[in-house]
C-alpha positions as CSV (number, residue, x, y, z in Angstrom):
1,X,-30.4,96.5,0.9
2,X,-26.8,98.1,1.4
3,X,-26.9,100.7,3.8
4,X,-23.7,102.3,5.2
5,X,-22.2,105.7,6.4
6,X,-20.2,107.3,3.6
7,X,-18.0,110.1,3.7
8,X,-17.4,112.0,0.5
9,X,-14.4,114.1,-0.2
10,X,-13.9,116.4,-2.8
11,X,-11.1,116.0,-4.6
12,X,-9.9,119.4,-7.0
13,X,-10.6,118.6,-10.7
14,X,-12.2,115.4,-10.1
15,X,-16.1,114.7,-10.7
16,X,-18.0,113.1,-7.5
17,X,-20.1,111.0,-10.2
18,X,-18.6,108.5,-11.7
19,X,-20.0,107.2,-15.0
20,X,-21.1,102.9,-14.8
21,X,-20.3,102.3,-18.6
22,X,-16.7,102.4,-18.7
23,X,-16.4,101.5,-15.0
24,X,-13.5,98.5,-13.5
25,X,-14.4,97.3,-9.5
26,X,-11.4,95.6,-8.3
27,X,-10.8,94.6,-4.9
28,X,-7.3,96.0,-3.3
29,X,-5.3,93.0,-2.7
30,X,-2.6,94.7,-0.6
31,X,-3.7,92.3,2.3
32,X,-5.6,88.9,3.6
33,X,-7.7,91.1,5.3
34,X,-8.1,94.1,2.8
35,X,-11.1,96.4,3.2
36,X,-10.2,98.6,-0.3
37,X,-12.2,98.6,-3.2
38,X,-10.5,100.4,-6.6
39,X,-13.1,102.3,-9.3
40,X,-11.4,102.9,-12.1
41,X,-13.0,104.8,-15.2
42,X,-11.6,104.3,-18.2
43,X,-12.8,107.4,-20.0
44,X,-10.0,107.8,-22.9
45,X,-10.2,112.2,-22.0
46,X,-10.1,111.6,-18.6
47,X,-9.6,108.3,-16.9
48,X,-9.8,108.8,-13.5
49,X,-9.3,105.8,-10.4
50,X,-11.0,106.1,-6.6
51,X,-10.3,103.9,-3.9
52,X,-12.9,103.4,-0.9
53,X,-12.0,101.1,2.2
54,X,-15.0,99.6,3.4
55,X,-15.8,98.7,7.3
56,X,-15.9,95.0,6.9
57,X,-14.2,92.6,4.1
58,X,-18.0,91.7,4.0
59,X,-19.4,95.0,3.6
60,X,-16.3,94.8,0.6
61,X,-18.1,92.3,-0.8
62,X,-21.6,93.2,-0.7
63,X,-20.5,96.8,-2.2
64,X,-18.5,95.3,-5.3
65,X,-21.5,93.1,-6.0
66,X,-24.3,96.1,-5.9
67,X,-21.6,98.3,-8.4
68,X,-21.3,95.0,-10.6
69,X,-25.0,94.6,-10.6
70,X,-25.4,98.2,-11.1
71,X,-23.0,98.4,-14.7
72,X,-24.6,95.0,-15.7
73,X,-27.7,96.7,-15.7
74,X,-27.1,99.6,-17.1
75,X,-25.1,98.1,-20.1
76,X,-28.5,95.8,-20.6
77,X,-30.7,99.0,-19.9
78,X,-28.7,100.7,-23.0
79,X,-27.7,103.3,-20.6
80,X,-24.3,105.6,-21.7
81,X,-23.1,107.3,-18.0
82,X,-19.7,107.9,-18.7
């Protein structure tokens, strides 16, 4: 189960949902160490690209492996989010 404190920020013009069909996860690569995690929607209106920084390079990876699992099901499921 991932459990974590989040913080959300509204950003002006920006949705706080973010569609799963259309969605990259990269890892930032900026560092060895890096906590940062890129969401990138490739909506062709709208593409839009959030960054969250995590408090663990584990808690990284446990996160970009729940929103991987998360698009592969929804793409299997037939589910259109974006």
């Amino acid at each position: 189960m991932l459990t974590a404190m989040c913080v959300c920020v509204y950003i002006c013009g920006q949705s706080s949902v973010v569609g799963l069909s259309k969605l990259l996860v990269r890892e930032k690569a900026d560092t060895r160490d890096s906590r940062g995690i890129y969401l990138i929607c490739q909506n062709q209106l709208s593409p839009e690209m959030y960054e969250f920084v995590c408090p663990s390079v584990n808690h990284r990876q446990l996160c970009i492996q729940k929103i991987r699992d998360a698009i592969a099901h929804s793409s299997t499921q037939g589910l259109v989010l974006c």
